[in-house]
Backbone as numpy.savetxt, mean C-alpha at the origin, in Angstrom:
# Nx Ny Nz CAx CAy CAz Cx Cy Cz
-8.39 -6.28 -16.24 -8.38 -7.71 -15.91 -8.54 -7.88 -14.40
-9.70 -8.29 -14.07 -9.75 -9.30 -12.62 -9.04 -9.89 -11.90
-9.00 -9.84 -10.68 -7.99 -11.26 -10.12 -8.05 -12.53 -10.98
-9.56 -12.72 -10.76 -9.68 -13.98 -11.52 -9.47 -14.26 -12.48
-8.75 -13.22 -14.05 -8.97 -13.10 -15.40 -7.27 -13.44 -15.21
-6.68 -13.36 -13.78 -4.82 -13.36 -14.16 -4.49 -14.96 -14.47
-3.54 -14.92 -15.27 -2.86 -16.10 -15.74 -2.01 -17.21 -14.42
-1.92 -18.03 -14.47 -1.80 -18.87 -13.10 -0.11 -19.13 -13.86
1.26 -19.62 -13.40 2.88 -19.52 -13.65 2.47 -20.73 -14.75
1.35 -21.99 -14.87 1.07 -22.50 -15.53 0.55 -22.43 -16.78
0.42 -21.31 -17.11 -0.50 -21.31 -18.47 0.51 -20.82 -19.39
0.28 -21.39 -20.72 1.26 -21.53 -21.68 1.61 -19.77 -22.02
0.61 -18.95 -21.88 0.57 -17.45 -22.06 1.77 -16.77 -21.06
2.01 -17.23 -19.98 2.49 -16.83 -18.67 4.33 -16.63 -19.08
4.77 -15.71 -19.38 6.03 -15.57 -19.63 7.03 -15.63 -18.45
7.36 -16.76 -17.91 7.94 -16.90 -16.85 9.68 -15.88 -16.53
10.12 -15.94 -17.62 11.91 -15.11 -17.59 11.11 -13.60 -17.52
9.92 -13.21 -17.96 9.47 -11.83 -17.37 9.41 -11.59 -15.75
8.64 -12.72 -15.48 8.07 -12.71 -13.87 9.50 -12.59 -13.23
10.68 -13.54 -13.77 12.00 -13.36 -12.73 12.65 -12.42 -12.93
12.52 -11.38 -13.84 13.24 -10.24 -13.93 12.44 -9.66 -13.03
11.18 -9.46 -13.21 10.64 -8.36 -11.90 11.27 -8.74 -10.42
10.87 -10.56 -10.19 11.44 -10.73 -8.95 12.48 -10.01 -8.53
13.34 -10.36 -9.37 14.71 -9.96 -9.41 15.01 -8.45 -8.65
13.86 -7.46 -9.74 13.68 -6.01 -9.46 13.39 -5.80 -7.94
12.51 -6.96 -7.45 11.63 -6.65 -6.13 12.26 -6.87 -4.79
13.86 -7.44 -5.29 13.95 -8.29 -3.92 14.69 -7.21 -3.94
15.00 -6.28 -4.35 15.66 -5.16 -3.97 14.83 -3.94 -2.62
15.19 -3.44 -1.76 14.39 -2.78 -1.04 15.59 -1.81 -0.08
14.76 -1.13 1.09 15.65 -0.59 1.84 16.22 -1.13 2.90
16.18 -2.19 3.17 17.31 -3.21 3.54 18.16 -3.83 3.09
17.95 -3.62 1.80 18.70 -5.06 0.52 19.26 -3.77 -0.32
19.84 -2.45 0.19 19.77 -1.71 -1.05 20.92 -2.13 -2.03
21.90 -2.80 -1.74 23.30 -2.89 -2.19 23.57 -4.82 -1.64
23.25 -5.32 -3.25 23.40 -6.74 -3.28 24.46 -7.81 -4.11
25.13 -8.84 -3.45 26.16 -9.53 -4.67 24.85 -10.78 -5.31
25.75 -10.65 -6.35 25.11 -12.12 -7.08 24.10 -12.99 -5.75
25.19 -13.97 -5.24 24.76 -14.58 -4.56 23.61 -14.13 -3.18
23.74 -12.87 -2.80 22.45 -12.33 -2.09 21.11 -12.43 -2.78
21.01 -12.09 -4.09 19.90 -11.64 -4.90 19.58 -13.11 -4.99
20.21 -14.62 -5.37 19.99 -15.43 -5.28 19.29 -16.31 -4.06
19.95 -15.89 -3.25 19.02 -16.46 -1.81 18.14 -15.75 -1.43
17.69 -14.40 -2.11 16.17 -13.97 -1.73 15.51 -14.46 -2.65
15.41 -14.66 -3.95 14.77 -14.89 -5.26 14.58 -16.34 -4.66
15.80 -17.31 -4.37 15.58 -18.57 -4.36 15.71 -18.93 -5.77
16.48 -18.46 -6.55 16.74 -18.79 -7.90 18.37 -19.35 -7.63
18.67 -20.49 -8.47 19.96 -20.45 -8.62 20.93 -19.64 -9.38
22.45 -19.70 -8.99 23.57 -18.25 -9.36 23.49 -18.03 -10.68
23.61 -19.41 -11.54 23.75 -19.06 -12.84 22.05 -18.35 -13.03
21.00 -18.74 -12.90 19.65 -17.51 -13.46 19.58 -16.22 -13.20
20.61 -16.27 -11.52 19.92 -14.95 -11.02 21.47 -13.88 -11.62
22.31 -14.89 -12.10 23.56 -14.06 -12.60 23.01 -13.27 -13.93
22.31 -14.02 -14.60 21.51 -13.95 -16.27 20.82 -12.60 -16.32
19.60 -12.61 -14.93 18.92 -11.34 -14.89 19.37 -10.45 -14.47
20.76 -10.25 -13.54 21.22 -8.89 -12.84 21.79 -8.45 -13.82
22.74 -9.54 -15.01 23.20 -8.71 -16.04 22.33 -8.12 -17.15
21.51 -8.45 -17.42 20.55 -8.33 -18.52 19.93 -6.79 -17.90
19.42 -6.97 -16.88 18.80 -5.71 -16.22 19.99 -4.09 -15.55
21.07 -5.08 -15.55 22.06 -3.89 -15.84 22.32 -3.59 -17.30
22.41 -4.13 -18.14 22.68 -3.64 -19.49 21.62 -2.96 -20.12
20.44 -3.02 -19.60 19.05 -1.75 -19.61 19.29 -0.80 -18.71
19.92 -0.52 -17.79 20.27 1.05 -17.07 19.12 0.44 -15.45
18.97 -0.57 -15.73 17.65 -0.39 -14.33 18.64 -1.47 -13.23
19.57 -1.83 -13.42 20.79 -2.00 -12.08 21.63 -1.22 -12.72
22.95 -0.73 -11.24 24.17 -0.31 -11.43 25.12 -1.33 -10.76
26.60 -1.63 -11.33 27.64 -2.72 -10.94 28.46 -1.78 -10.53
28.76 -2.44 -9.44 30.23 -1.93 -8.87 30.54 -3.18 -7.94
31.90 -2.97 -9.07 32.40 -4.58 -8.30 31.78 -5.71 -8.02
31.30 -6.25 -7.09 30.19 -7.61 -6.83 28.87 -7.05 -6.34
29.20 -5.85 -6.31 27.56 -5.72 -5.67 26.61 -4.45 -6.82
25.40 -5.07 -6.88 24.18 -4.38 -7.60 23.69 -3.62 -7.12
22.83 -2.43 -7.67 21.93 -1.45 -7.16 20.83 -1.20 -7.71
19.95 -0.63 -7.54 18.97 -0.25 -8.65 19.33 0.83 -8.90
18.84 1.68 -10.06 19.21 3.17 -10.97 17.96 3.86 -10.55
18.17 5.22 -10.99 16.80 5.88 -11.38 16.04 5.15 -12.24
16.19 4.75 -13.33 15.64 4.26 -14.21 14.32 3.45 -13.38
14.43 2.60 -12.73 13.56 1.81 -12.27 12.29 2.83 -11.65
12.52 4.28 -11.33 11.48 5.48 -11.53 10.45 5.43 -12.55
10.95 5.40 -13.59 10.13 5.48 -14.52 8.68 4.72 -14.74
8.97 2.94 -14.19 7.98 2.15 -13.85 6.94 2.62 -13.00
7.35 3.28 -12.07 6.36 3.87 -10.99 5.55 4.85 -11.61
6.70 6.07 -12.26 6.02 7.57 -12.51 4.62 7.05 -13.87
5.18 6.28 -14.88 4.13 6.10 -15.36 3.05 5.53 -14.94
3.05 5.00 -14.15 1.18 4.33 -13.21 0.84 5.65 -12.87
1.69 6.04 -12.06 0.79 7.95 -11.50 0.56 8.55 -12.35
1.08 8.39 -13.69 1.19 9.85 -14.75 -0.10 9.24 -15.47
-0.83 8.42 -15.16 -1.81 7.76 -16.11 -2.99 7.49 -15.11
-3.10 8.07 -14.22 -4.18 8.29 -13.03 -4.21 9.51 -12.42
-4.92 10.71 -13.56 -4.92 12.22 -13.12 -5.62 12.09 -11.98
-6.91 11.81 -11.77 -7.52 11.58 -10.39 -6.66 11.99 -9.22
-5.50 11.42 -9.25 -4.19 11.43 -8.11 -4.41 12.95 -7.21
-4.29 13.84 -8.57 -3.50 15.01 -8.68 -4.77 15.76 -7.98
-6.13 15.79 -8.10 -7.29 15.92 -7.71 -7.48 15.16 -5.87
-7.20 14.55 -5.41 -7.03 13.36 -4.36 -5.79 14.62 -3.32
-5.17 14.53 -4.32 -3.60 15.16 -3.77 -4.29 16.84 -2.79
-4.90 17.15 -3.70 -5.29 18.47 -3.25 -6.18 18.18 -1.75
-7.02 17.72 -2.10 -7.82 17.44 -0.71 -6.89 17.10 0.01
-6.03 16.06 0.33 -5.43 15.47 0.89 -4.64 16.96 1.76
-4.07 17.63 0.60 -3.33 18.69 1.30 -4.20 19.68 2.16
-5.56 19.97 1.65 -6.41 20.91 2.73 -6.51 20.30 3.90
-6.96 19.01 4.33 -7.17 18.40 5.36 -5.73 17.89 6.40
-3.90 18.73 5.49 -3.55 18.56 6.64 -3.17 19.96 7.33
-3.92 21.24 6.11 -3.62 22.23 6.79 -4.69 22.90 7.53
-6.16 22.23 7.80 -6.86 22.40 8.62 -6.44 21.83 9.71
-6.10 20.15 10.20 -6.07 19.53 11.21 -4.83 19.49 11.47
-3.52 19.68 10.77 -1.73 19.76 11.17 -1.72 18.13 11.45
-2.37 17.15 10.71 -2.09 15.64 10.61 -1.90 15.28 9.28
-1.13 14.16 9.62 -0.79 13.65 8.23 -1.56 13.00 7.33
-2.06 12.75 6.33 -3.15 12.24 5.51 -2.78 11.52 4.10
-3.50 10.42 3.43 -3.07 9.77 2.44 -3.99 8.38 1.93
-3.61 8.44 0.44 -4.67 8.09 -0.39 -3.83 6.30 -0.45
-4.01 5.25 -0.63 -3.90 4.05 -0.88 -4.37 3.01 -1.55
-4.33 2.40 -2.40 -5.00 0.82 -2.65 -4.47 -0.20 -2.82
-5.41 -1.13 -3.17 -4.62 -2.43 -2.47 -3.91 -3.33 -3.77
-3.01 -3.79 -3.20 -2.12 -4.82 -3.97 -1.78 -6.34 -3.40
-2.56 -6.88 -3.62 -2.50 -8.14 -2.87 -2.82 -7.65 -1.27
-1.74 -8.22 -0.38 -2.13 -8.84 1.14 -1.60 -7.11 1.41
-1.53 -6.18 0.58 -0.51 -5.05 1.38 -0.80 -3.72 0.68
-1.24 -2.84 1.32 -2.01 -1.45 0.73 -0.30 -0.70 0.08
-0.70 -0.01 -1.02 0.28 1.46 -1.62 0.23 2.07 -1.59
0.84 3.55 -1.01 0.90 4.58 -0.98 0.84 5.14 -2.48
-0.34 6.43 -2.65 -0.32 6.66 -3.95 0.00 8.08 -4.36
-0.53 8.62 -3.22 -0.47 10.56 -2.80 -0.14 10.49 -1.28
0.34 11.34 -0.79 0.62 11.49 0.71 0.62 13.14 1.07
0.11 13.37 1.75 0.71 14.79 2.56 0.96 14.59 4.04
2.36 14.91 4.37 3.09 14.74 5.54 2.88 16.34 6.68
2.69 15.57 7.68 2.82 16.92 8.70 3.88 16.56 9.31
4.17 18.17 9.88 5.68 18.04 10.24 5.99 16.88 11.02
4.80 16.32 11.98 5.57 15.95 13.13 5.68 14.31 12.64
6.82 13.42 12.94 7.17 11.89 12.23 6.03 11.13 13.49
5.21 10.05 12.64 4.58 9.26 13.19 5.48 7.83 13.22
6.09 6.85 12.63 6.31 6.19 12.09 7.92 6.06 12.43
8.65 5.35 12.76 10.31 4.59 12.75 10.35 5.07 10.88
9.67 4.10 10.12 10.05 4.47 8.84 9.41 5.06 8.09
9.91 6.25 7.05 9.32 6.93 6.77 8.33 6.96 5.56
7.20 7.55 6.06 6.16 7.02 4.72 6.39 7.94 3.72
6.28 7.44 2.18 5.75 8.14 1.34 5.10 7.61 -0.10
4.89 7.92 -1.08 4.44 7.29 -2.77 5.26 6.14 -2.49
4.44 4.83 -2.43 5.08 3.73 -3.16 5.12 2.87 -1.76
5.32 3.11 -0.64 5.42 2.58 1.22 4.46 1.88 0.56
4.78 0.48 1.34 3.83 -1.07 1.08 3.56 -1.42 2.65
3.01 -1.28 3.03 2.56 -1.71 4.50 1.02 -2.86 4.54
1.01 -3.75 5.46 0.55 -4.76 5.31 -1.14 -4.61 5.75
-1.91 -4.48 4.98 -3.56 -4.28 4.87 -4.05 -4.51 6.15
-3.98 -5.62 6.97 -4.71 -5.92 7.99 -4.14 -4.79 8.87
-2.99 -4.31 9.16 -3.04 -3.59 9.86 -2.82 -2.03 9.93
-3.84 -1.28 8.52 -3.95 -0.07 8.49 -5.38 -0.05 8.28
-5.53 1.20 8.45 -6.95 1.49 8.42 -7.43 1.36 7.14
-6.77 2.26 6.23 -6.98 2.30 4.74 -7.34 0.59 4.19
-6.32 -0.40 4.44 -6.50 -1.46 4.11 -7.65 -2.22 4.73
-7.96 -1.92 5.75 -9.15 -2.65 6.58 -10.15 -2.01 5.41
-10.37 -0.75 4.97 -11.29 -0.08 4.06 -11.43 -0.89 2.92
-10.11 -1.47 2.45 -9.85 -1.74 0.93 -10.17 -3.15 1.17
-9.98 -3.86 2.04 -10.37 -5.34 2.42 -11.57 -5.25 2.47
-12.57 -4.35 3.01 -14.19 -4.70 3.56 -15.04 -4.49 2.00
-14.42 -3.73 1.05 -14.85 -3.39 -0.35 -15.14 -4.67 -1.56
-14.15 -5.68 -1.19 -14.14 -6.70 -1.49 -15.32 -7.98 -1.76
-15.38 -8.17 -2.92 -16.36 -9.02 -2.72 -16.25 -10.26 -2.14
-17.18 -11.00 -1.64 -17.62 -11.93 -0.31 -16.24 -13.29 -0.95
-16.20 -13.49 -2.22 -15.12 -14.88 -2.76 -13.69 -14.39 -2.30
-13.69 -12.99 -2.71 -12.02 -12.77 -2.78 -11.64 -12.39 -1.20
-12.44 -11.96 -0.79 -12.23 -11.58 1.18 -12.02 -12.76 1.47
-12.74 -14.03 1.47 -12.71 -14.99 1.60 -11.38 -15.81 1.56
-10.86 -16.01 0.08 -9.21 -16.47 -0.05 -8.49 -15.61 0.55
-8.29 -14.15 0.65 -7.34 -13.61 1.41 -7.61 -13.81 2.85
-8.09 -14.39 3.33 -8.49 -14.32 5.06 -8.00 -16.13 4.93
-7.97 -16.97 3.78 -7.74 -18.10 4.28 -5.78 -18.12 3.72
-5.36 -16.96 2.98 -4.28 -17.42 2.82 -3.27 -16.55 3.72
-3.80 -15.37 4.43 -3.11 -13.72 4.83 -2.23 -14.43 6.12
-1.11 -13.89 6.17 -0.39 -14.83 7.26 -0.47 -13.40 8.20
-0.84 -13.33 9.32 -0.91 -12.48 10.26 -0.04 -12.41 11.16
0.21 -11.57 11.99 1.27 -11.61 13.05 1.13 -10.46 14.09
2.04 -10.47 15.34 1.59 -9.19 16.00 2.44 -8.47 15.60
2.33 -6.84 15.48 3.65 -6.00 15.22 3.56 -4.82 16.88
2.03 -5.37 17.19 2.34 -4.78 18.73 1.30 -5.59 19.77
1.66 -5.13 20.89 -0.09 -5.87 21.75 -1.04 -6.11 21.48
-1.48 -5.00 20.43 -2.84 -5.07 20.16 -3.09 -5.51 18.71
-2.27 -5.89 18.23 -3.03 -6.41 16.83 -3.99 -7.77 16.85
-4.55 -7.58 15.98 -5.35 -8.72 15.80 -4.68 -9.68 15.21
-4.50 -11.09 15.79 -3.72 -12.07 14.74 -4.87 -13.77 14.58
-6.18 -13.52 15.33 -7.04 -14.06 14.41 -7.62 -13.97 13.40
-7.72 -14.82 12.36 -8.27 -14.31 11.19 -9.62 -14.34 11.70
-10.21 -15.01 13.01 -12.27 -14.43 12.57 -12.28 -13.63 13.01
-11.42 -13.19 14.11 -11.90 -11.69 14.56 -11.30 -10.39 13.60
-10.65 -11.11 12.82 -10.64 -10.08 11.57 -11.69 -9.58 10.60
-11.97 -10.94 10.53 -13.36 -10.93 9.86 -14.48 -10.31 10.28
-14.60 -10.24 11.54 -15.49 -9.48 12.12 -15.16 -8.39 11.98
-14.11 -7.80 12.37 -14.17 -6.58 11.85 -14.14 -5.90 10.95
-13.61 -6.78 10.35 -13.40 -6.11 8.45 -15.39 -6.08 8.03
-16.13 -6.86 8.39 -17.83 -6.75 8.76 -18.24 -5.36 9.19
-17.10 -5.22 10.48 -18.11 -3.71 11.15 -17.66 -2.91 9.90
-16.54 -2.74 9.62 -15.94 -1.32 8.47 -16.85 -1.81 7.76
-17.42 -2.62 6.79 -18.16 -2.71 5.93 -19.80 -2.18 6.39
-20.25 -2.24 7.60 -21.19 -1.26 7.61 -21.38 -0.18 8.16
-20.08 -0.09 8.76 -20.18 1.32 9.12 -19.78 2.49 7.99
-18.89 1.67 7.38 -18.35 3.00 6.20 -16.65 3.75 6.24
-16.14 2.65 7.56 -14.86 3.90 7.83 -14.36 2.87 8.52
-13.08 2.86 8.69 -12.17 2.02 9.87 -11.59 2.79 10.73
-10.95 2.38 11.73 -10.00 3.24 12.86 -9.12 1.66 13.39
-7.85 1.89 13.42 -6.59 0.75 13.59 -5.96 1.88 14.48
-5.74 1.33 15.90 -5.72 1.81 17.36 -4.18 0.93 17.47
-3.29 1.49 16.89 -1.93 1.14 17.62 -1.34 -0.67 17.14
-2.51 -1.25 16.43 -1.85 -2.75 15.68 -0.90 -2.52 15.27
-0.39 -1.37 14.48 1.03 -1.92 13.20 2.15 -1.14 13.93
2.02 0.28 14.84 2.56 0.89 15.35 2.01 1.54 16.47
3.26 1.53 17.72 2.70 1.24 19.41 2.62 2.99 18.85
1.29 4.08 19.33 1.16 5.32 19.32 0.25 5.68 18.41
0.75 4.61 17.30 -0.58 5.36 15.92 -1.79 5.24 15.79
-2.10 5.57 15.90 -3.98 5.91 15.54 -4.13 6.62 14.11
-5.30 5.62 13.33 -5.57 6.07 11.91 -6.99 5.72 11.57
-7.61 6.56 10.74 -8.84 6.43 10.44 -8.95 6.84 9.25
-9.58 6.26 8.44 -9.89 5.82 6.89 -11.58 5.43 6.79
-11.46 5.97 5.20 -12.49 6.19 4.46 -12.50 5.59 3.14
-13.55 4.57 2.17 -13.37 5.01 0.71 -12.98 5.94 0.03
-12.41 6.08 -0.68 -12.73 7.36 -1.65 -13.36 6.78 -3.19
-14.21 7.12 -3.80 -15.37 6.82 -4.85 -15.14 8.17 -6.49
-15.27 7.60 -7.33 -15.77 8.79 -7.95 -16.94 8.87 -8.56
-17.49 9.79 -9.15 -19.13 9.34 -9.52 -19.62 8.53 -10.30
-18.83 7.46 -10.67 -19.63 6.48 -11.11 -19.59 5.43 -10.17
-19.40 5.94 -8.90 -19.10 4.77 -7.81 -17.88 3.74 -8.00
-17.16 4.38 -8.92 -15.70 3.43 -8.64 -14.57 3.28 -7.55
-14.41 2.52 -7.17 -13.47 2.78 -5.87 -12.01 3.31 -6.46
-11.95 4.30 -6.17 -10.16 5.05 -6.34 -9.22 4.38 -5.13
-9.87 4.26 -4.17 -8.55 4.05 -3.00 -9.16 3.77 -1.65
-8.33 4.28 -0.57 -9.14 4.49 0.57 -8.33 6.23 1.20
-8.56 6.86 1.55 -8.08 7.97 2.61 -7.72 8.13 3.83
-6.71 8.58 4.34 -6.80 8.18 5.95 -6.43 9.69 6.50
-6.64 9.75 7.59 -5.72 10.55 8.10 -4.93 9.84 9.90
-3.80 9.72 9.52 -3.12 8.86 10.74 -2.37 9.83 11.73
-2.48 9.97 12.98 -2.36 10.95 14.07 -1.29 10.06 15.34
-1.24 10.55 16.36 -0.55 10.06 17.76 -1.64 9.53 18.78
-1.89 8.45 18.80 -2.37 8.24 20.63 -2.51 8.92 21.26
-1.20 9.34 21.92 -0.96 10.38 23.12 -1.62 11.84 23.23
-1.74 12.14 21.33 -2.06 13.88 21.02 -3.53 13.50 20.70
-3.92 13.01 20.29 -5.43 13.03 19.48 -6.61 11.66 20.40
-7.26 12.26 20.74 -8.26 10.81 21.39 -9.45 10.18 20.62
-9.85 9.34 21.27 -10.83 8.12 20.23 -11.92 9.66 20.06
-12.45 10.16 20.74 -13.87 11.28 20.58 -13.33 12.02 19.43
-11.89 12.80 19.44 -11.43 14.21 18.48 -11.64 12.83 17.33
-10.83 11.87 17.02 -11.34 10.98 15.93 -12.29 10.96 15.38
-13.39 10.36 15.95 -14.58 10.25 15.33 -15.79 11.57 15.69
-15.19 12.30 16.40 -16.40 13.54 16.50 -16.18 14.85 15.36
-14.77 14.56 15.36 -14.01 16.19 14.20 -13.48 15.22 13.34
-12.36 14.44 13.17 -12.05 14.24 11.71 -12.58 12.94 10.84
-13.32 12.32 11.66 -14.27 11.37 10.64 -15.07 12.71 9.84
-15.99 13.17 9.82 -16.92 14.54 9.52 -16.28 14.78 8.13
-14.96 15.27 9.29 -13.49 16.13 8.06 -13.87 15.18 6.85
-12.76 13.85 7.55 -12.79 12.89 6.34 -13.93 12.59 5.24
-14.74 12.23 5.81 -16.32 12.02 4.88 -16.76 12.69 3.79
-16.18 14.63 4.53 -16.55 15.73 3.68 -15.76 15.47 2.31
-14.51 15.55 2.45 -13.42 14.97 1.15 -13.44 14.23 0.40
-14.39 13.44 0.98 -14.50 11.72 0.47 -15.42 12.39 -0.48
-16.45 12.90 -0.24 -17.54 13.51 -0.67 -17.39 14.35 -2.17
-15.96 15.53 -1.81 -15.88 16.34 -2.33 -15.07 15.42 -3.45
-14.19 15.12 -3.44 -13.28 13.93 -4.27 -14.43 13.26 -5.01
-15.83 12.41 -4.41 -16.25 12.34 -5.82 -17.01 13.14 -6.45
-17.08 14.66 -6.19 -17.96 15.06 -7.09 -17.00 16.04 -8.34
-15.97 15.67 -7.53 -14.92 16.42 -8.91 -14.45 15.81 -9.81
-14.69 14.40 -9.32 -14.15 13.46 -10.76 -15.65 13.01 -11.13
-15.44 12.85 -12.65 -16.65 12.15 -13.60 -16.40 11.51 -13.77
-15.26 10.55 -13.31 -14.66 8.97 -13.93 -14.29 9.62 -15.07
């Protein structure tokens, strides 16, 4: 199903007490890990008695834990995740490259696509050294405009749907240099689209430098995007695009000729 094929909160099909249990699930995070009633309520914006309805309901399925006034999520809520990965072998194929390219270059590298306004981590291989305050891995939601991967996954887009996300994407700076016009986004989300690759120079984080690629399989389906994200200080704009664009491309390459769709 399409963006366009999804059901709008209006349509008689649209099971609304589903949508607020997920909410429910979502407003949970690593800031919010440990919530009372009334917290889960002022993020949801649901009132006590609804949001009381779903914390119990979703604890009596194992996917919250109670203690005393405050909620948690369980393992259980794993399971939602592991089955999307366990049903996209491709991954496991992705995963491998991913891992050669960080034991040729000792950088960190990783596969993504997009979910609304904000790319997912889907495979990752970590090098030792931490890029990042927080730590990435499977499942990290970080905000499209300002990763490379997502600049990739934005320029892929056809001309209607780039379009609404550039008129609805709320932008912001997260350092000096981000971009927080939407046309000069647009413009650039233009160059990645003919050049083939992005590079995001320190927007989402002051040091990081990242450069991304499609990744395709042979029937030309888009799987994701690839990156490999490095330091400012250690790696310069030339080692970027003279050695690991090449790198990258090659993978991109090799990734689709190992999958047949």
């Amino acid at each position: 199903m399409t963006t366009e094929d999804r059901l709008s909160p209006q349509d008689r099909d649209f099971v609304a007490a589903l949508a607020s249990g997920l909410e429910v699930l979502q407003a949970f995070d690593q800031h919010h890990a440990r919530m009372t009633l009334s917290e889960v309520a002022a993020r949801t914006g649901m009132d006590r008695a609804k949001a009381r309805r779903f914390l119990l309901t979703l604890h009596a399925l194992g996917y919250l834990d109670k203690q005393q006034r405050h909620f948690a999520l369980t393992p259980r809520v794993l399971q939602l995740g592991n089955a999307f990965l366990d049903a996209n072998p491709h991954r496991m194929v992705i995963q491998h490259y991913l891992e050669e390219i960080t034991r040729e270059i000792g950088e960190s590298t990783s596969l993504a696509v997009l979910d609304g306004d904000e790319v997912v981590y889907i495979a990752r291989s970590a090098a030792e050294h931490r890029l990042m305050a927080i730590r990435l891995s499977v499942g990290t939601r970080l905000p499209a405009a300002y990763t490379s991967m997502g600049r990739v996954l934005l320029a892929q887009l056809p001309e209607e749907q780039l379009s609404h996300y550039l008129d609805t994407v709320q932008l912001r700076a997260h350092t000096a240099h981000s971009i927080t016009d939407k046309q000069v986004l647009r413009l650039a989300l233009e160059q990645v689209r003919r050049q083939g690759y992005a590079i995001v120079d320190q927007e989402l984080d002051s040091g990081l430098r990242s450069l991304a690629v499609p990744a395709f399989d042979r029937q030309g389906r888009l799987l994701g995007a690839i990156n490999i994200s490095t330091n400012a200080a250690r790696v310069d704009m030339d080692t970027l695009t003279g050695r690991f664009l090449p790198l990258l491309q090659e993978k991109a390459r090799l990734i689709r000729d190992a999958l047949a769709g």
